[in-house]
MDAnalysis code that builds the backbone (N, CA, C; Angstrom):
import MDAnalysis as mda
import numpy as np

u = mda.Universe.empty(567, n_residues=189, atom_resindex=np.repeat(np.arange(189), 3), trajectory=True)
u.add_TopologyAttr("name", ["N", "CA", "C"] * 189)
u.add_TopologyAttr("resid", np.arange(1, 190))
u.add_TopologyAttr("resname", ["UNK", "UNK", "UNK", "UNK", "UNK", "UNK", "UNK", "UNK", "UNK", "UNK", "UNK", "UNK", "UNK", "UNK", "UNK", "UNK", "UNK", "UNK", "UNK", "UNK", "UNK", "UNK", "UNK", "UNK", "UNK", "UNK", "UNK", "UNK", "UNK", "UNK", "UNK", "UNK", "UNK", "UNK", "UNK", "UNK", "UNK", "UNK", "UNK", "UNK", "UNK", "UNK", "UNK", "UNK", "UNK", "UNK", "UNK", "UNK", "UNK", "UNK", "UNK", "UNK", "UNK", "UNK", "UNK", "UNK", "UNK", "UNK", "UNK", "UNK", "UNK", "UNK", "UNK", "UNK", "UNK", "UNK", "UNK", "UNK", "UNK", "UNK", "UNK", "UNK", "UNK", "UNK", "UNK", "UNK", "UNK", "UNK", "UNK", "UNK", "UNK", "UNK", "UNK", "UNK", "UNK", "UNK", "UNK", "UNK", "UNK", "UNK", "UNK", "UNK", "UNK", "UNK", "UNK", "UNK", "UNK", "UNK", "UNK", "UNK", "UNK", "UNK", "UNK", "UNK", "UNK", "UNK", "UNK", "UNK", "UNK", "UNK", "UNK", "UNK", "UNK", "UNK", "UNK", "UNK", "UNK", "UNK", "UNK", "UNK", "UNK", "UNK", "UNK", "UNK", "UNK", "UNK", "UNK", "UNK", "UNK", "UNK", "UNK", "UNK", "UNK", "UNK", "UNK", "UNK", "UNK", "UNK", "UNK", "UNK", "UNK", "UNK", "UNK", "UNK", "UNK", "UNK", "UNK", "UNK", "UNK", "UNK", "UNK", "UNK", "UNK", "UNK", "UNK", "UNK", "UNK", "UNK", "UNK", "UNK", "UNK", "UNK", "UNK", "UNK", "UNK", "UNK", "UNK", "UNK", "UNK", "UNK", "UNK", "UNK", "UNK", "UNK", "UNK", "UNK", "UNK", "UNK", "UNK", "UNK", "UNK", "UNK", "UNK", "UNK", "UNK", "UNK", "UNK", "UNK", "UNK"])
u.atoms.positions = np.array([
    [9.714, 13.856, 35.396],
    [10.751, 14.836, 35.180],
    [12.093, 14.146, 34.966],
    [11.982, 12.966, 35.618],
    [13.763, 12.564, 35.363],
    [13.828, 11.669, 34.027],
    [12.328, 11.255, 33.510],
    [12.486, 10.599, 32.425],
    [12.786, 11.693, 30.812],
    [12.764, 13.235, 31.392],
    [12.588, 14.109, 30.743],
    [14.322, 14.574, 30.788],
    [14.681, 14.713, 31.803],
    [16.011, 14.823, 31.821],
    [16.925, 13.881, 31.306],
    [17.034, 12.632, 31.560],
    [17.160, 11.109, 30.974],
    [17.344, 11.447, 29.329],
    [16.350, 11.944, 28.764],
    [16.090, 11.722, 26.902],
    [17.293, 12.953, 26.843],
    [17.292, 14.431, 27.839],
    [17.856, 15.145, 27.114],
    [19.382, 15.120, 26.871],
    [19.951, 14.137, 28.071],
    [21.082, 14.074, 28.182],
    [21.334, 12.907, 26.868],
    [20.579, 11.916, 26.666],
    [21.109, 10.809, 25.568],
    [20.950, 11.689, 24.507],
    [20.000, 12.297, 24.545],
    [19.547, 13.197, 22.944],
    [21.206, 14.284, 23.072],
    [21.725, 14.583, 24.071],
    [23.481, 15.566, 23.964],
    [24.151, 14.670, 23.827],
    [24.381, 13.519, 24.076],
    [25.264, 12.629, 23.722],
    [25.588, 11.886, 22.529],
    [24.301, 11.721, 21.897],
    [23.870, 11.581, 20.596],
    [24.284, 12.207, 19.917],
    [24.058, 13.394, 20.151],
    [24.388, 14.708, 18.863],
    [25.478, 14.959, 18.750],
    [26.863, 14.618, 19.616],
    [27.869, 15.151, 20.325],
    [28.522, 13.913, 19.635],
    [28.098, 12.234, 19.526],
    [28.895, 11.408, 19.049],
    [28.819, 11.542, 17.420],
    [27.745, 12.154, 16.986],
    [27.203, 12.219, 15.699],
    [28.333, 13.109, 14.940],
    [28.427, 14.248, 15.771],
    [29.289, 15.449, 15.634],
    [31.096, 15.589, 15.663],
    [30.984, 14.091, 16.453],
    [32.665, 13.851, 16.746],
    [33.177, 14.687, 18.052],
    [31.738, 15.024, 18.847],
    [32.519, 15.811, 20.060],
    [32.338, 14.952, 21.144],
    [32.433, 13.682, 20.945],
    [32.228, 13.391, 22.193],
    [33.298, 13.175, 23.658],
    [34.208, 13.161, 22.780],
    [35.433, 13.322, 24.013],
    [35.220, 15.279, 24.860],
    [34.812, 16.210, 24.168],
    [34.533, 17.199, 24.824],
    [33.643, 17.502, 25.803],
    [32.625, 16.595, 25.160],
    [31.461, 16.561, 25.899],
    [31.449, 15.925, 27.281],
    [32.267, 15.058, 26.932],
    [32.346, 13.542, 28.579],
    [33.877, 14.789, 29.234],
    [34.481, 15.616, 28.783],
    [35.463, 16.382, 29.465],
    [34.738, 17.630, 30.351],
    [33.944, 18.394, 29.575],
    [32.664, 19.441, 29.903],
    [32.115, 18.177, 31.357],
    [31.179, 17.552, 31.359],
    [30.271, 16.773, 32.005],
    [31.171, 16.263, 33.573],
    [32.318, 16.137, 33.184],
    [33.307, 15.818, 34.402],
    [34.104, 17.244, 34.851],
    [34.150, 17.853, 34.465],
    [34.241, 19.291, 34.949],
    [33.256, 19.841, 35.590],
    [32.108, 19.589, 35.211],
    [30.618, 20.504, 35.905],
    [31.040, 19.797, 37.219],
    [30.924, 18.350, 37.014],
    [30.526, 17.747, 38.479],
    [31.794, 17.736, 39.357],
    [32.747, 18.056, 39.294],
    [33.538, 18.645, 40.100],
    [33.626, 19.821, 40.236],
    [32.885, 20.692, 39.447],
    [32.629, 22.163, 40.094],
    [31.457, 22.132, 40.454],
    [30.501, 21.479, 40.215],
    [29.590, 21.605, 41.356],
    [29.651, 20.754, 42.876],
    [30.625, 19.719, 42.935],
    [31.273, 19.070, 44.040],
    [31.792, 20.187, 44.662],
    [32.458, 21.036, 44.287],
    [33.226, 22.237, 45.183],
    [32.014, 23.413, 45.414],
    [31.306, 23.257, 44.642],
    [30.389, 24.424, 44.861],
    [29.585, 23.668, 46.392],
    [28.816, 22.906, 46.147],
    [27.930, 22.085, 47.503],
    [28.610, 22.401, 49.238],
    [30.297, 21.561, 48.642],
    [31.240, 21.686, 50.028],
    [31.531, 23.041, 50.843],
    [31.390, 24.359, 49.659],
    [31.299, 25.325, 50.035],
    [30.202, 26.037, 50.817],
    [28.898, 25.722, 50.380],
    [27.299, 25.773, 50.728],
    [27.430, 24.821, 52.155],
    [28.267, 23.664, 52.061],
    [27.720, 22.463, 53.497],
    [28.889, 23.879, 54.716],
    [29.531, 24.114, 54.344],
    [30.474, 24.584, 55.657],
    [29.747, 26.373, 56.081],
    [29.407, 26.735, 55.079],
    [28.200, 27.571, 55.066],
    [26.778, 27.547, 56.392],
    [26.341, 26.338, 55.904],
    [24.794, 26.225, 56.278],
    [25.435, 25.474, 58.106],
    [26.391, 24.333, 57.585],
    [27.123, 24.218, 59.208],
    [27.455, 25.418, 60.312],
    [27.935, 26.437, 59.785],
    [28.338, 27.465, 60.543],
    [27.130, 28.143, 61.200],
    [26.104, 28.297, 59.807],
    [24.700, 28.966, 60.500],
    [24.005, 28.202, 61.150],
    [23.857, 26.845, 60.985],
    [23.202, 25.945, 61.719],
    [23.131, 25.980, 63.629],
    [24.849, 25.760, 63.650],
    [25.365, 26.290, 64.862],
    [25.022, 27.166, 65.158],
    [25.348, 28.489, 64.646],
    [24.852, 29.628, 65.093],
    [23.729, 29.964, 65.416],
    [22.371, 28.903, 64.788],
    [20.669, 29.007, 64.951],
    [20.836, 28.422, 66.045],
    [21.506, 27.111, 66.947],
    [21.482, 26.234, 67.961],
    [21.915, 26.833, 68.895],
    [23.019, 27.635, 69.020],
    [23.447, 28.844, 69.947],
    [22.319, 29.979, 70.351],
    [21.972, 30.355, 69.345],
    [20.734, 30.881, 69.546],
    [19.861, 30.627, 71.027],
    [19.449, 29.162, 70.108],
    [18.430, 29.034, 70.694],
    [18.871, 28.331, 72.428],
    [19.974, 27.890, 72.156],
    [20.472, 27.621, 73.532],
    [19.988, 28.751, 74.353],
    [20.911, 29.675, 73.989],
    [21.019, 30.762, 74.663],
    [19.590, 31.463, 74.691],
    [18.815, 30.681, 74.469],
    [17.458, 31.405, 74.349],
    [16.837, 32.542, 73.443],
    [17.422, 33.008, 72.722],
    [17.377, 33.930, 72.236],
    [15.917, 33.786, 71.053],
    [15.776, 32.596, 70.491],
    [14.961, 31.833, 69.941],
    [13.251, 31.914, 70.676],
    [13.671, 31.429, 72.117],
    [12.553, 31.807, 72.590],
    [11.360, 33.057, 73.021],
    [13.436, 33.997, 73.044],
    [12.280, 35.338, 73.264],
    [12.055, 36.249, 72.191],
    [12.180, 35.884, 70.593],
    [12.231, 36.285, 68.769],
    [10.396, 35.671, 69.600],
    [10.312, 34.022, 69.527],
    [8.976, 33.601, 69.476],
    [7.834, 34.386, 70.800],
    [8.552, 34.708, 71.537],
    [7.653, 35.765, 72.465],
    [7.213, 36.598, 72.199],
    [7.950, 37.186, 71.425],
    [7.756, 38.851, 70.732],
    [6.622, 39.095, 69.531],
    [7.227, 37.602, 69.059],
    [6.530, 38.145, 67.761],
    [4.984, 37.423, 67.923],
    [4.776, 36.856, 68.705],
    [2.906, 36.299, 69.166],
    [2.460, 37.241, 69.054],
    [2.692, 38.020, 70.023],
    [1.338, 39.338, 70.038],
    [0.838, 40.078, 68.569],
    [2.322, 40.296, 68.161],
    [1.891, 40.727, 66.607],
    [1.245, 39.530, 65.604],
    [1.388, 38.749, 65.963],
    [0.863, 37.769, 65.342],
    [-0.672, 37.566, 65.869],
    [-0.847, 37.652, 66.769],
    [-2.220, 37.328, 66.976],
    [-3.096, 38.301, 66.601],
    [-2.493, 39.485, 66.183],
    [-3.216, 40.832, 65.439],
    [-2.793, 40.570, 63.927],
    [-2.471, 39.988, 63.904],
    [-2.187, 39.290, 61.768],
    [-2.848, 38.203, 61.535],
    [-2.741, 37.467, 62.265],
    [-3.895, 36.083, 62.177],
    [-5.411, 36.102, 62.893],
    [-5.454, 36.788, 63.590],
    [-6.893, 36.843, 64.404],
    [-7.059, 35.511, 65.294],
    [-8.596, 36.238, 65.792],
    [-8.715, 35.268, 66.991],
    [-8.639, 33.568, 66.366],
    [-8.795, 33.596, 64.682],
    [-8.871, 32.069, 64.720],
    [-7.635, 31.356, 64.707],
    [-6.739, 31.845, 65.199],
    [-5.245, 31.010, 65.323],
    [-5.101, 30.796, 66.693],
    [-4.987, 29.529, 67.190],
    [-4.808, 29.261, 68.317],
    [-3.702, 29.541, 69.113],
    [-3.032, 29.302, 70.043],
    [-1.673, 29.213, 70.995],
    [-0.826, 28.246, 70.235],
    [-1.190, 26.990, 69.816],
    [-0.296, 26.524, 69.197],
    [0.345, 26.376, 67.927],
    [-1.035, 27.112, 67.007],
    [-0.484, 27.676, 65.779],
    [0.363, 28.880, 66.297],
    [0.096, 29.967, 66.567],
    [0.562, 31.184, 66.781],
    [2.347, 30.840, 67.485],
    [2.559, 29.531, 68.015],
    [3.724, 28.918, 68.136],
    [4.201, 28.485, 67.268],
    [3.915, 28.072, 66.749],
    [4.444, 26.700, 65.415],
    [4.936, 28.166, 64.655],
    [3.942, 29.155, 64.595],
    [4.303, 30.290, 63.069],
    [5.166, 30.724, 63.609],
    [5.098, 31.462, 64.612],
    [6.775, 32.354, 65.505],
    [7.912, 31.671, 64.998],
    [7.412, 30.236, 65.203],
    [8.962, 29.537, 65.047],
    [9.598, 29.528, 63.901],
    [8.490, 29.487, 62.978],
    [9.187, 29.393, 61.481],
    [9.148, 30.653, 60.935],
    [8.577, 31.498, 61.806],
    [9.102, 32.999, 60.912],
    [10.383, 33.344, 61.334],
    [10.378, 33.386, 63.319],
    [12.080, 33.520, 63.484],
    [13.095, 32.604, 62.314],
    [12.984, 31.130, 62.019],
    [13.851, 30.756, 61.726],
    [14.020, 31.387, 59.690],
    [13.100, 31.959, 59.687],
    [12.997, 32.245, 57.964],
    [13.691, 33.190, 57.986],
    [13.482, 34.322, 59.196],
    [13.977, 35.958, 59.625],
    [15.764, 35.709, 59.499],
    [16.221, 34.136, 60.444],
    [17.698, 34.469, 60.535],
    [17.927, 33.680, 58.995],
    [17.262, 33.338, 58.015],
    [17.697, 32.885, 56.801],
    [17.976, 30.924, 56.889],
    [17.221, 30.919, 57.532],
    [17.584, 29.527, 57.623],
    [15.769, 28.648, 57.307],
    [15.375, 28.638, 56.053],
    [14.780, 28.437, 55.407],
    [14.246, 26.762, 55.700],
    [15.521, 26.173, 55.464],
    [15.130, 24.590, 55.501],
    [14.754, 24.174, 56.920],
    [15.349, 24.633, 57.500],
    [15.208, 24.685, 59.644],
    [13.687, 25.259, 59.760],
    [12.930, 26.220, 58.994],
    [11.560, 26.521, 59.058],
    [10.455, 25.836, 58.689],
    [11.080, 25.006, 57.395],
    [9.816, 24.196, 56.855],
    [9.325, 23.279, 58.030],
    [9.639, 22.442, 58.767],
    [8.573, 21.582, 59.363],
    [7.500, 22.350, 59.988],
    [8.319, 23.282, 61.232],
    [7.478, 24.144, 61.418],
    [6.263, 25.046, 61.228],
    [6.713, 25.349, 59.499],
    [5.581, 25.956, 58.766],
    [4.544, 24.997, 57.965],
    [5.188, 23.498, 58.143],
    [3.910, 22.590, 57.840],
    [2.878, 22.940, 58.981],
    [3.776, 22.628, 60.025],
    [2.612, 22.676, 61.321],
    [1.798, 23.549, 61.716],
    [2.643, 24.602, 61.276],
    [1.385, 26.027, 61.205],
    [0.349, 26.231, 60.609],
    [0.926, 25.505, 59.412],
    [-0.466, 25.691, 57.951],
    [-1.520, 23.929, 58.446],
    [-1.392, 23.178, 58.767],
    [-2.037, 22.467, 59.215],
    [-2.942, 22.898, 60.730],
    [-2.479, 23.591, 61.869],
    [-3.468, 24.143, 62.610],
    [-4.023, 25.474, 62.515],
    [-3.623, 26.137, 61.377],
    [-4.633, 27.461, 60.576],
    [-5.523, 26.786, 59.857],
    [-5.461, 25.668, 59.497],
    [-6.807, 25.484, 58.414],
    [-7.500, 24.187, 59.002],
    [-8.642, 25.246, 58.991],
    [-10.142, 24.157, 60.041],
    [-9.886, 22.986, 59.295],
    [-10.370, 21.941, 59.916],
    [-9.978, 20.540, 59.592],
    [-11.799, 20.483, 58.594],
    [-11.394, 19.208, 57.934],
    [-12.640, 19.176, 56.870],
    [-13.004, 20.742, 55.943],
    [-12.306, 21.904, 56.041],
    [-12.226, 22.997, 55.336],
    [-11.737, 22.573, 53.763],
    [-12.348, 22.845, 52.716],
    [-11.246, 22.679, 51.559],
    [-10.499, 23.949, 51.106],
    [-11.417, 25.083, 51.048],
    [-10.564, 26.459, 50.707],
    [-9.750, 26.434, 51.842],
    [-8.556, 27.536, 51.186],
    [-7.399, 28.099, 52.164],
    [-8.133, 28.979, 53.252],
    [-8.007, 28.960, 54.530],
    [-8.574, 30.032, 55.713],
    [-7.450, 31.199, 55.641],
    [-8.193, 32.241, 56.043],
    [-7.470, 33.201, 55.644],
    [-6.516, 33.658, 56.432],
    [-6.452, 32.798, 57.374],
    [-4.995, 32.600, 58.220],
    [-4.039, 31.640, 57.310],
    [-4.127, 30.823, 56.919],
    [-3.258, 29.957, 56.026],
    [-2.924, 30.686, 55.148],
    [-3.766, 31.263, 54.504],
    [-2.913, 32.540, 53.440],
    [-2.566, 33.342, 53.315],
    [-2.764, 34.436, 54.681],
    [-1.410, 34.876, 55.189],
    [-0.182, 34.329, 55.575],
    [-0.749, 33.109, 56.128],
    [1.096, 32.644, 56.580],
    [2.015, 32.157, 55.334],
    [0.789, 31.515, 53.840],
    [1.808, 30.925, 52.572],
    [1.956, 32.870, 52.260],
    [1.571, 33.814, 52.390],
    [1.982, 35.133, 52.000],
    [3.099, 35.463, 52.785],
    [3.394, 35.363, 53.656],
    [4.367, 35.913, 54.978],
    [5.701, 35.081, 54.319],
    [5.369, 33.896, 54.395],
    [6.310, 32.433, 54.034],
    [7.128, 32.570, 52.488],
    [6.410, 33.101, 51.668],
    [6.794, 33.709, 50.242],
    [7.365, 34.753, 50.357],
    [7.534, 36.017, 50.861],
    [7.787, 36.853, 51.241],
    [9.419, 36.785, 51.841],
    [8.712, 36.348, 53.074],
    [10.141, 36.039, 53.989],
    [11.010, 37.647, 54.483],
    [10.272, 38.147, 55.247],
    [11.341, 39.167, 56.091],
    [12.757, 38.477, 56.462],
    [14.251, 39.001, 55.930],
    [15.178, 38.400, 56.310],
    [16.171, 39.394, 57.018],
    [16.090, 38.722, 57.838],
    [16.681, 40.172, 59.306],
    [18.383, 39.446, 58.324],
    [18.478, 38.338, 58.311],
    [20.009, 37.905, 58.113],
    [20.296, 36.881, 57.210],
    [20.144, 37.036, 55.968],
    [19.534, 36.300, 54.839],
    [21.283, 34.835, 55.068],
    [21.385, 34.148, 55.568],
    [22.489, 33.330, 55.581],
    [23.029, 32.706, 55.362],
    [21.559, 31.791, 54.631],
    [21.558, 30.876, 53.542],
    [22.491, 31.543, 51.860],
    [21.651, 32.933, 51.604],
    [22.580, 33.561, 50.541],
    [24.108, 34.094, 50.593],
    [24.009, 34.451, 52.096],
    [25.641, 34.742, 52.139],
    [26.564, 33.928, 51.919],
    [26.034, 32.601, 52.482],
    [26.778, 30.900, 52.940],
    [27.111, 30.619, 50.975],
    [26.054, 30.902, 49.834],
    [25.924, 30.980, 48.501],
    [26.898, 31.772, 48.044],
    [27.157, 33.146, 48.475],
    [27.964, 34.039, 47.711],
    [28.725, 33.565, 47.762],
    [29.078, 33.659, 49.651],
    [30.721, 33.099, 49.944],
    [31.730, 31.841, 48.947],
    [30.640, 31.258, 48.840],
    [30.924, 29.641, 47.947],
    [31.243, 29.968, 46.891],
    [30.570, 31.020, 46.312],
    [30.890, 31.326, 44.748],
    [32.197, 32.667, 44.296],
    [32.784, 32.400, 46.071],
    [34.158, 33.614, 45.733],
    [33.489, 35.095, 45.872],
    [32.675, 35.491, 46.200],
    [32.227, 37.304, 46.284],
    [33.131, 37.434, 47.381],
    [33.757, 38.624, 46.993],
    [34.654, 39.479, 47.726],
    [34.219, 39.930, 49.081],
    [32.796, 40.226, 49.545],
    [31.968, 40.846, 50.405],
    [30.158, 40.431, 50.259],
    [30.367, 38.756, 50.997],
    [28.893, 38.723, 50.645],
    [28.265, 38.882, 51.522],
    [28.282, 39.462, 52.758],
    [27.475, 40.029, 53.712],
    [26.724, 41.391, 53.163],
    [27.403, 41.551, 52.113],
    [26.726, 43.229, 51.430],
    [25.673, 42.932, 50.702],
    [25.075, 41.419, 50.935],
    [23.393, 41.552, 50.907],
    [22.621, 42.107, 52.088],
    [22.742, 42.254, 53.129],
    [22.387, 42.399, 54.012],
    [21.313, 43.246, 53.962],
    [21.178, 44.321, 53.943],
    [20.796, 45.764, 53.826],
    [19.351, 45.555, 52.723],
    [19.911, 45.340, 51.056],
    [18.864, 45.055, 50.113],
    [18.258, 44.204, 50.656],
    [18.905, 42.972, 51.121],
    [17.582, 42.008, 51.052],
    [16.334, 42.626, 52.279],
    [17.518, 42.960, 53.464],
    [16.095, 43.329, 54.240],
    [15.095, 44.291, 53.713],
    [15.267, 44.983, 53.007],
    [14.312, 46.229, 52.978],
    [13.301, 45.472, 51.727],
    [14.258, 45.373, 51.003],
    [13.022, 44.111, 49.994],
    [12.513, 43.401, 50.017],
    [12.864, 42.201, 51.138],
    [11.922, 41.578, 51.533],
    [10.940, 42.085, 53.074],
    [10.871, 43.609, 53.249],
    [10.121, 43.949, 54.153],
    [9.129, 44.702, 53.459],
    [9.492, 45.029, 52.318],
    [8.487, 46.172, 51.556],
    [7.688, 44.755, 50.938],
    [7.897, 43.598, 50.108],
    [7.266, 42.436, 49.444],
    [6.225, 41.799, 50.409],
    [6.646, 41.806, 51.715],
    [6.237, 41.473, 53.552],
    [5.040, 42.299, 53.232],
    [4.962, 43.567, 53.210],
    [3.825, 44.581, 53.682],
    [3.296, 44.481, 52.696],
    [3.710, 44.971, 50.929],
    [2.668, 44.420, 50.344],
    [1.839, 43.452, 50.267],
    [2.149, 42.308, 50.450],
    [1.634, 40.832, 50.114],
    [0.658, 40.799, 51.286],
    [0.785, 41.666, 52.651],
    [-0.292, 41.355, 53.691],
    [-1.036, 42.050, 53.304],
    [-0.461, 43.092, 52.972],
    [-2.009, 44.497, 52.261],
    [-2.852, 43.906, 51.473],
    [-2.352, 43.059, 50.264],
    [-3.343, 42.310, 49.205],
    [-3.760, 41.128, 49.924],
    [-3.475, 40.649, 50.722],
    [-4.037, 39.245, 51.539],
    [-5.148, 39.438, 52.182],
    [-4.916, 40.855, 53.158],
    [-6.233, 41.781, 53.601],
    [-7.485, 42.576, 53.006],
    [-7.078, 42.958, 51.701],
    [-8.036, 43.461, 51.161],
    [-9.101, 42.433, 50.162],
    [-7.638, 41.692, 49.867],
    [-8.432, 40.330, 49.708],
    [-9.899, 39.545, 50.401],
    [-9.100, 39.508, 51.416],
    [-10.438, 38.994, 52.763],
    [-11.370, 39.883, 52.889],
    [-10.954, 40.858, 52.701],
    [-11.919, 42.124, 52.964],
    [-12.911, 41.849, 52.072],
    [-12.630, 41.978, 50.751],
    [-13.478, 42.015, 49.741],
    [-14.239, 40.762, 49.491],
    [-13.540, 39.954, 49.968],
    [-14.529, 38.165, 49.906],
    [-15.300, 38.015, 51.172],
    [-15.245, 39.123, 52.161],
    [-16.402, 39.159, 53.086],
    [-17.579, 40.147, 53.005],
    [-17.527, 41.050, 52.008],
    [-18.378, 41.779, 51.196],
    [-19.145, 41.103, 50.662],
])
C-alpha cells in the first residue's frame, strides 16, 4: 500500500511540474499538513480528556460495576460456552466501546475473541461471532471519540450526537444479534 501511495504522489508531482503548477502544489501539500497538524492536536486533547475520564471511572469503580452488570446478560448472549474469563475480558471491552473509547477496548476484545474460540477450532464459534457482531455494532451510551472529532473540526454543539448515535447503534446492536442467532439457528438445523 505505501508503494501504491509512493507512485501516486510522484505521478501528482509529475503532472503538476509538467503543468507548471508546481509551486501550488508544494503550497497545497504544506497547508494540508499543517491542517492536519491542528486537526490531530485537537483529537490528542480530546481523547486526553476522555482517557482521564475512563481512569476516573474506573478508579472510582464505576468500571467494575458496568462489568458486573453486564455478565449476567452476557452469559445469556454467549451461552454456557463462554467461560468467567471470557465473559470478563468481553464486559470490559464492551463497557469501554459503550463509553466510546474504542482504542482502550481493542486489547481486551483480542482477549475475548481468543478465549471464545476453542483452541485447534478453525471456523468462528458462535460466541466469537457474536462478539465480532456486538464489536461492529458498538452500543454507544457516549460516543467520545466522535465528539473529541467534531469538537476538533469547530461544530458548534458536538455533544448533539449523542441521542442518534445511541439509538442507531442500539437498533444495528439488536439487529446484527437477531441475524447472528438465526444464523446459528439455522446451521444447527
Amino acid at each position: 500500500m505505501n508503494a501504491v501511495f509512493c507512485i501516486m504522489i510522484a505521478a501528482a508531482f509529475v503532472y503538476a511540474a509538467i503543468g507548471g503548477n508546481l509551486d501550488a502544489v508544494a503550497r497545497a501539500a504544506l497547508q494540508a499538513g499543517g491542517d492536519a497538524l491542528q486537526t490531530v492536536l485537537g483529537l490528542l486533547g480530546g481523547f486526553m480528556l476522555f482517557g482521564g475520564v475512563m481512569k476516573l471511572l474506573e478508579e472510582a469503580g464505576a468500571v467494575r460495576a458496568l462489568v458486573r452488570w453486564l455478565k449476567r446478560p452476557l452469559r445469556w448472549v454467549f451461552g454456557s460456552q463462554a467461560g468467567e474469563d471470557a465473559l470478563g475480558a468481553t464486559a470490559l471491552n464492551l463497557s469501554a466501546n459503550m463509553l466510546g473509547m474504542g482504542n482502550a477496548a481493542t486489547p481486551m476484545g483480542l482477549r475475548a475473541a481468543r478465549l471464545l474460540q476453542p483452541a485447534g477450532q478453525i471456523a468462528a464459534s458462535a460466541p466469537l461471532c457474536m462478539l465480532l457482531v456486538i464489536n461492529a455494532t458498538s452500543v454507544q451510551l457516549y460516543p467520545s471519540s466522535v465528539i473529541a472529532m467534531r469538537y476538533a473540526a469547530g461544530s458548534a454543539a458536538p455533544e448533539t450526537i449523542v441521542l442518534p448515535t445511541l439509538v442507531a447503534s442500539t437498533s444495528a446492536t439488536a439487529v446484527g444479534m437477531a441475524v447472528c442467532w438465526l444464523c446459528e439457528r439455522k446451521r444447527r438445523q
